[in-house]
N, C-alpha and C positions, 0 to 999 in steps of 0.2 A: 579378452584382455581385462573385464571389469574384476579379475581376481588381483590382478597387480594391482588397481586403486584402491579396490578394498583395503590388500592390506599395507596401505599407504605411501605406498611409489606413485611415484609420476611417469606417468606412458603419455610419449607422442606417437599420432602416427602419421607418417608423412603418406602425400597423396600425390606419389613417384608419375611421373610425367609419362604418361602411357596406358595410366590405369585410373580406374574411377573416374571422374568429373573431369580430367584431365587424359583423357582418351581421346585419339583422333579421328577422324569420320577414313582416313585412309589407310592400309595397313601398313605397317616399315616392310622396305624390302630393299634387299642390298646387303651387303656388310657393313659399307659404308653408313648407311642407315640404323643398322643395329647395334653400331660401336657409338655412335653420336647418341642415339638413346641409352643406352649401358652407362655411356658418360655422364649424360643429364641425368640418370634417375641416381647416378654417385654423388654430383651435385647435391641434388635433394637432398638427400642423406648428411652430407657437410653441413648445409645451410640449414639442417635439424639442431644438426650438434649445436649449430653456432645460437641459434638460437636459444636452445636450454641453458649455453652458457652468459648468455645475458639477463636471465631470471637471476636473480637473490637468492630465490624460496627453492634454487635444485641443486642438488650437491655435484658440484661439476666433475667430480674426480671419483663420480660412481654411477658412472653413464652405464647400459647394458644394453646391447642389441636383443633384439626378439625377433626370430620370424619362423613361420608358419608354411608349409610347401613354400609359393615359388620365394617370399622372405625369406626362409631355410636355406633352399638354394642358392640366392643373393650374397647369406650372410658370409662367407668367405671372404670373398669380393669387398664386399663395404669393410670387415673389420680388418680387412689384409690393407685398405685405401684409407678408412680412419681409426688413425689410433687411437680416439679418445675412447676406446671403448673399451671397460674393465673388464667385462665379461660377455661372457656369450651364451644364446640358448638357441638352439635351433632345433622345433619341430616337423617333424613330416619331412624332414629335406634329405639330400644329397646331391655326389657327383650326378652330370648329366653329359657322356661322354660326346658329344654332338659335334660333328664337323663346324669349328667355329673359328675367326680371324685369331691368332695369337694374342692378341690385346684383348679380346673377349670369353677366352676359355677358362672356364672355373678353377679347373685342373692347373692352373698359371700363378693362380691365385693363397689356392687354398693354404701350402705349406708357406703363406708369408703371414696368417690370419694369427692372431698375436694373444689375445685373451683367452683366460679361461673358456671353454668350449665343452656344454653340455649339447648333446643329440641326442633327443627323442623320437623312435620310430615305432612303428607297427610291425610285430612279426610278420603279416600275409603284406604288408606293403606291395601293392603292385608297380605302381609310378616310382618309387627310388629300394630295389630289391637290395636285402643286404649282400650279398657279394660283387655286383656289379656298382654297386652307387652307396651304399652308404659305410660300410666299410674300410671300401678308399678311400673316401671324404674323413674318417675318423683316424685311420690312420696316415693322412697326410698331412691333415692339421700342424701347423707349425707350431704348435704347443707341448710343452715339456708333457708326460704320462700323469703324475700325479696331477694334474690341472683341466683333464678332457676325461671326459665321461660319457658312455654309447648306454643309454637306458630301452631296452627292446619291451615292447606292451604288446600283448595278445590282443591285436585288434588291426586293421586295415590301414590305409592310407592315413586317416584321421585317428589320432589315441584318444580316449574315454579322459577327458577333464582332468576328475580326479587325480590321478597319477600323475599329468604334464602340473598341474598344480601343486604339489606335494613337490615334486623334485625343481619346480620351476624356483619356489619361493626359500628351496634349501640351498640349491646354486649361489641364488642374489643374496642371501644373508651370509655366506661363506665368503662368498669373494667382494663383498662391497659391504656387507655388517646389515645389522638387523636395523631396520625403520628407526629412525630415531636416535644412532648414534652417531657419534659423530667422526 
């Protein structure tokens, strides 16, 4: 992510209640369970925005979501739950059709996710294959055609930098303007 500071965005990353430092010594189990965390880690997510938008120095009206597999995955979800988000990029992600509570299944979510919407993936992607998962994710998206973009990279699970950098930072200056203007 130190390429979006470089070229002069502001990245947060939240530290979603379940993961990193904020991981629990027991594992969730239940639905019950996995909707109450689904919900906190949405939480998170708000109380990001909320916070960017109490800075001065960040332009509140050109927020962008970023994530990365399970962020990828997520981003439906969060930008179908918060609208403050102009745009979107989601790498390594997609559908994951998984027996899941109605209130937790992506597939629920995705065609209400409102911003522009770039996806980046790996041709041999094993974890979200293009006809099963990422496909339907691109095609469900609740975003008009000229505003969603499916970019596919000869590489695996993870794309080679380069290319998610190059299409990442052509995204964010299309749909929220280049560094510095206003």
């Amino acid at each position: 992510m130190g390429f979006l500071v470089r070229s002069g965005r502001v990245v947060l990353l939240p530290m979603y209640k379940g993961t990193y430092e904020r991981r629990s010594a027991t594992r969730v189990q239940g639905e019950k369970a996995w909707r109450d965390l689904s919900i906190q880690q949405s939480k998170d997510v708000a109380r990001s925005v909320d916070y960017l938008e109490s800075r001065e120095d960040v332009a509140h009206d050109k927020l962008a979501y970023f994530g990365f597999s399970w962020g990828a995955l997520r981003g439906p979800v969060e930008t179908a739950v918060e609208r403050r988000f102009k745009a979107s990029i989601l790498v390594a992600g997609g559908l994951v059709l998984w027996k899941a509570p109605q209130e937790l299944a992506p597939l629920n979510f995705v065609g209400r996710a409102q911003p522009p919407t770039l996806l980046i993936s790996g041709r041999e992607d094993l974890i979200f294959p293009l006809e099963t998962s990422i496909r339907p994710m691109f095609d469900k998206l609740g975003v008009a055609v000229p505003d969603k973009k499916l970019v596919r990279i000869d590489s695996g699970h993870a794309p080679p930098r380069l290319p998610v950098i190059r299409e990442t930072l052509d995204w964010l200056d299309r749909y929220l303007g280049p560094v510095g203007s206003s």
